[in-house]
C-alpha positions as CSV (number, residue, x, y, z in Angstrom):
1,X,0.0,0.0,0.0
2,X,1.3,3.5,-0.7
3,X,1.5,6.0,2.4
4,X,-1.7,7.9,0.9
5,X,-3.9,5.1,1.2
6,X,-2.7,4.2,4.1
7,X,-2.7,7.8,5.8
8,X,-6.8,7.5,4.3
9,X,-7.4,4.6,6.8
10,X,-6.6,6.5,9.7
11,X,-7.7,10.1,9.1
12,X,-10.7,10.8,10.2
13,X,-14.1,12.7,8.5
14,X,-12.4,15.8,10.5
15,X,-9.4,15.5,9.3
16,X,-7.2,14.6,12.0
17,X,-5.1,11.7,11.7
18,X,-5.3,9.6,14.9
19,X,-3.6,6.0,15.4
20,X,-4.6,3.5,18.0
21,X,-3.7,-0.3,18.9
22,X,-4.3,-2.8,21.9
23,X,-2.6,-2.0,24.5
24,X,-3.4,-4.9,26.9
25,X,-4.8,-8.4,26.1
26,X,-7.9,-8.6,24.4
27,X,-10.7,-10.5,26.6
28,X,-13.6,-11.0,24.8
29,X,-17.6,-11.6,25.5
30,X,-20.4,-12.0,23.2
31,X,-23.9,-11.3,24.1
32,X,-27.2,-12.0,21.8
33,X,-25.7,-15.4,20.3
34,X,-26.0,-18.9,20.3
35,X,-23.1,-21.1,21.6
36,X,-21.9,-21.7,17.6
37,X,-21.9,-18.1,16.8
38,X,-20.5,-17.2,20.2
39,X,-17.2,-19.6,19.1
40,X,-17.1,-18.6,15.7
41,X,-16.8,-14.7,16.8
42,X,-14.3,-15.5,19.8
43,X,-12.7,-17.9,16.8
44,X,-12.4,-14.5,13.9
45,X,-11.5,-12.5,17.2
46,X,-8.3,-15.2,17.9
47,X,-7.3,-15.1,14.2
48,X,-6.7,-11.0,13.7
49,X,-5.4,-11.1,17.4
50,X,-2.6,-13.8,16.3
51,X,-2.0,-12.4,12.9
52,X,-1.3,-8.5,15.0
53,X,1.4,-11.1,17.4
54,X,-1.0,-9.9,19.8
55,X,-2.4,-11.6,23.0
56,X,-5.8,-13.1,24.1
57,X,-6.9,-13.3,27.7
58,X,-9.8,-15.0,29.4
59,X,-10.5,-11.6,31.4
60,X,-8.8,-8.2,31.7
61,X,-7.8,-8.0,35.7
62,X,-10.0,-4.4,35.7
63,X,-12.8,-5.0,33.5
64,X,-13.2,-8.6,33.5
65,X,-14.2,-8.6,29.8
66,X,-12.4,-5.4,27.4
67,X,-14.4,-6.5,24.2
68,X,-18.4,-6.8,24.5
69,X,-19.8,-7.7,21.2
70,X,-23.9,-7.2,21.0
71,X,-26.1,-8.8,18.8
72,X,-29.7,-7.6,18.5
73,X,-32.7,-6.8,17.0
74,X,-33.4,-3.0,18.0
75,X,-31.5,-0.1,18.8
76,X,-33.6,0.1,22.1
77,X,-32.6,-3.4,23.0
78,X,-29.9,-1.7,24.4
79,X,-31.5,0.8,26.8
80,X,-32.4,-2.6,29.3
81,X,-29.2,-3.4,29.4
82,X,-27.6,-3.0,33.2
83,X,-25.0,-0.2,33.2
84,X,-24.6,-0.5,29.8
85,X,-25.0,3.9,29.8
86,X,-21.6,3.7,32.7
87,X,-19.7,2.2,29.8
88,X,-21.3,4.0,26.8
89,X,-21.6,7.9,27.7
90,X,-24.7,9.9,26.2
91,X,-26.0,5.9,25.2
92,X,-29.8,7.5,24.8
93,X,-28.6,10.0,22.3
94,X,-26.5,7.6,20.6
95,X,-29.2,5.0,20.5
96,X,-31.9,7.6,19.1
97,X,-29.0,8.9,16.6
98,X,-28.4,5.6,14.9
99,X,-31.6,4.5,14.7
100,X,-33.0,7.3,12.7
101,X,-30.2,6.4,10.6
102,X,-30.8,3.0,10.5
103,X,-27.9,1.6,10.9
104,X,-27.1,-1.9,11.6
105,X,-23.3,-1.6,13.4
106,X,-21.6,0.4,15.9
107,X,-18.1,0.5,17.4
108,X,-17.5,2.6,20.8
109,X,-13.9,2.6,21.7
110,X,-12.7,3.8,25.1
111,X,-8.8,4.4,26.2
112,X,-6.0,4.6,28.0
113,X,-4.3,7.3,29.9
114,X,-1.7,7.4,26.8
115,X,-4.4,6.8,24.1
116,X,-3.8,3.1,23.2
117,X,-7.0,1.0,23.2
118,X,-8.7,-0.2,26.4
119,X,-11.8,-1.5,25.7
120,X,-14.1,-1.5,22.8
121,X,-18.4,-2.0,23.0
122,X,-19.3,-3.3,19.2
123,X,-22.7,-3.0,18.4
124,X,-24.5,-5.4,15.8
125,X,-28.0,-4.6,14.5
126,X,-29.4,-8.1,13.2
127,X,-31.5,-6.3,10.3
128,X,-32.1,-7.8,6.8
129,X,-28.7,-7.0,5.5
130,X,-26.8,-8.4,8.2
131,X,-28.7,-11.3,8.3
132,X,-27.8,-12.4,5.1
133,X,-24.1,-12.6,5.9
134,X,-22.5,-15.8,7.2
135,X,-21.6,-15.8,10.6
136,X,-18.0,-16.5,9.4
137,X,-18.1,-12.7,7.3
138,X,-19.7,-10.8,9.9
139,X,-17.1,-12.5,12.8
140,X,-14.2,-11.8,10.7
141,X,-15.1,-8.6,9.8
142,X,-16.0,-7.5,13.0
143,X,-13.0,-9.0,14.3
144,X,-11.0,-6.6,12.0
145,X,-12.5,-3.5,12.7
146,X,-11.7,-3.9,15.8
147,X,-8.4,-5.1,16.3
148,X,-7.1,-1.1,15.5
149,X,-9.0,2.5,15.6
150,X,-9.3,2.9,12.0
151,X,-11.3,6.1,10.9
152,X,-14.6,6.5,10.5
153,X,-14.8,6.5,7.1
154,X,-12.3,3.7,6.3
155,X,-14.6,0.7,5.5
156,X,-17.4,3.5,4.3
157,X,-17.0,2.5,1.0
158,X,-14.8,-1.2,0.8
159,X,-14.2,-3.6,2.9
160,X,-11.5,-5.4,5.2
161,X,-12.2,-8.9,3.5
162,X,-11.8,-10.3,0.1
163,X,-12.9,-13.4,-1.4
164,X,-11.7,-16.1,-3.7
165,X,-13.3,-19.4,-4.6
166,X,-16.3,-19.2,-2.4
167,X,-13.9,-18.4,0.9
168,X,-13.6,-15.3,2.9
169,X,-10.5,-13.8,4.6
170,X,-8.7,-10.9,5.6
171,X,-8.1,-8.3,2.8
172,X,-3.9,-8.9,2.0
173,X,-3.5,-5.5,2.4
174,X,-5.6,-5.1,5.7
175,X,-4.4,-7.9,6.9
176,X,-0.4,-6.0,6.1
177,X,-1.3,-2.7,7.7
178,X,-2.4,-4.8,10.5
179,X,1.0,-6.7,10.8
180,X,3.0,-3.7,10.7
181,X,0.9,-1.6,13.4
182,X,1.8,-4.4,15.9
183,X,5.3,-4.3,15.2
184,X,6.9,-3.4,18.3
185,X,8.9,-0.9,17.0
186,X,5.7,1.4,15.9
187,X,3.9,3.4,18.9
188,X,1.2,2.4,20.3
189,X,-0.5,5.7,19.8
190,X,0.2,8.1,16.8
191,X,-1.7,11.6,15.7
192,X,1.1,12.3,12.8
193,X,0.5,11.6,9.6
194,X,4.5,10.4,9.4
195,X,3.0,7.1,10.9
196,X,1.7,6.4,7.8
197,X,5.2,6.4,6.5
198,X,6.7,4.2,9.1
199,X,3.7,1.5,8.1
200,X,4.3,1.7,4.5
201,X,7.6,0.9,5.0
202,X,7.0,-1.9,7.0
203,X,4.0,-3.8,4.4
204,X,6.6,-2.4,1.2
C-alpha cells in the first residue's frame, strides 16, 4: 500500500489523523448469540489477534471482559441493558441517533491514559442486510474493525475482507497494515500523519 492510502485509513471525517492499537490483552464476551456463533466470533476474534502477534486473555484483571460484542434486534434493546449507559456515555442519544439512521453496526472505543485501546463496546444490529451474511463474514469482519482504531470513514465505502473461490478472509492489504501496526517498533499511539510512512515501510 502507498502511504496515501494508508494515511486515508486513519484520518478521520475531521481531518485529524489519529492511530490507536491494543494495549493490553484482548478479553472477549459475546452477548445475543448462540453457543456456535459465540465460538465462531471468539474464533475471527483469535485469528486477527494472532496475525497482529498480539495476545488473548480469558478476562482483563480491571474490567473482566475489554471486548463486548452485541447482537440484537433493535437499537432500544440496548437501553435494558444494566449499566450498559456507565460504559457507553450519552448511550440514549446515541441509541436515538443511529436508529433514525438505520444503521445496523456500531463500534464505541474507550482508552487509556496514553491513548492506546482499552476497551471497545461493538454493536450489531441483526437487520435484513446483516442477516444475510454468514456468521463467518460478519465474525471476521467484525474482528478486523476492531483489532485497530481505523477512521470512520475507512470501510465506508470497501471492505477489510476479500474473497476467492467461495472463501472469505482478511483483505492482504488489511491484513499488512495490520501486521506492521503491531510491530513493536511502531507506537502504540500516533496523531502524525508520518505514521503512515513508518507503516508503508513496513508492508513495502
Amino acid at each position: 500500500m502507498r502511504p496515501e492510502e494508508i494515511e486515508t485509513l486513519f484520518t478521520r471525517n475531521t481531518g485529524e489523523y489519529l492511530f490507536a492499537r491494543w494495549g493490553r490483552p484482548i478479553a472477549p464476551v459475546v452477548f445475543g448469540v448462540d453457543d456456535a456463533t459465540l465460538a465462531t466470533v471468539k474464533g475471527a476474534v483469535e485469528a486477527v489477534v494472532t496475525l497482529a502477534g498480539h495476545r488473548m486473555a480469558e478476562t482483563d484483571p480491571e474490567q473482566g471482559a475489554n471486548l463486548m460484542v452485541f447482537f440484537f434486534r433493535d437499537w432500544a434493546e440496548l437501553l435494558d441493558v444494566p449499566d450498559l449507559d456507565r460504559l457507553v456515555e450519552g448511550l440514549g442519544p446515541l441509541v436515538a441517533r443511529l436508529d433514525a439512521e438505520g444503521a445496523n453496526q456500531y463500534r464505541h472505543f474507550r482508552f487509556e491514559e496514553g491513548g492506546a485501546i482499552r476497551a471497545c463496546i461493538a454493536f450489531l444490529r441483526m437487520d435484513a442486510a446483516l442477516s444475510q451474511v454468514p456468521a463467518e463474514t460478519l465474525a471476521l469482519s467484525l474482528a478486523a474493525q476492531v483489532i485497530l482504531l481505523w477512521s470512520d470513514r475507512a470501510f465506508r465505502d470497501r471492505s477489510p475482507l476479500a474473497q476467492a473461490g467461495g472463501t472469505v478472509f482478511l483483505g492482504p492489504e488489511i491484513a499488512a497494515a495490520i501486521r506492521a501496526a503491531y510491530d513493536p517498533a511502531m507506537p502504540e499511539v500516533a496523531r502524525d500523519p508520518s505514521h503512515a510512512l513508518r507503516l508503508a515501510a513496513r508492508i513495502g
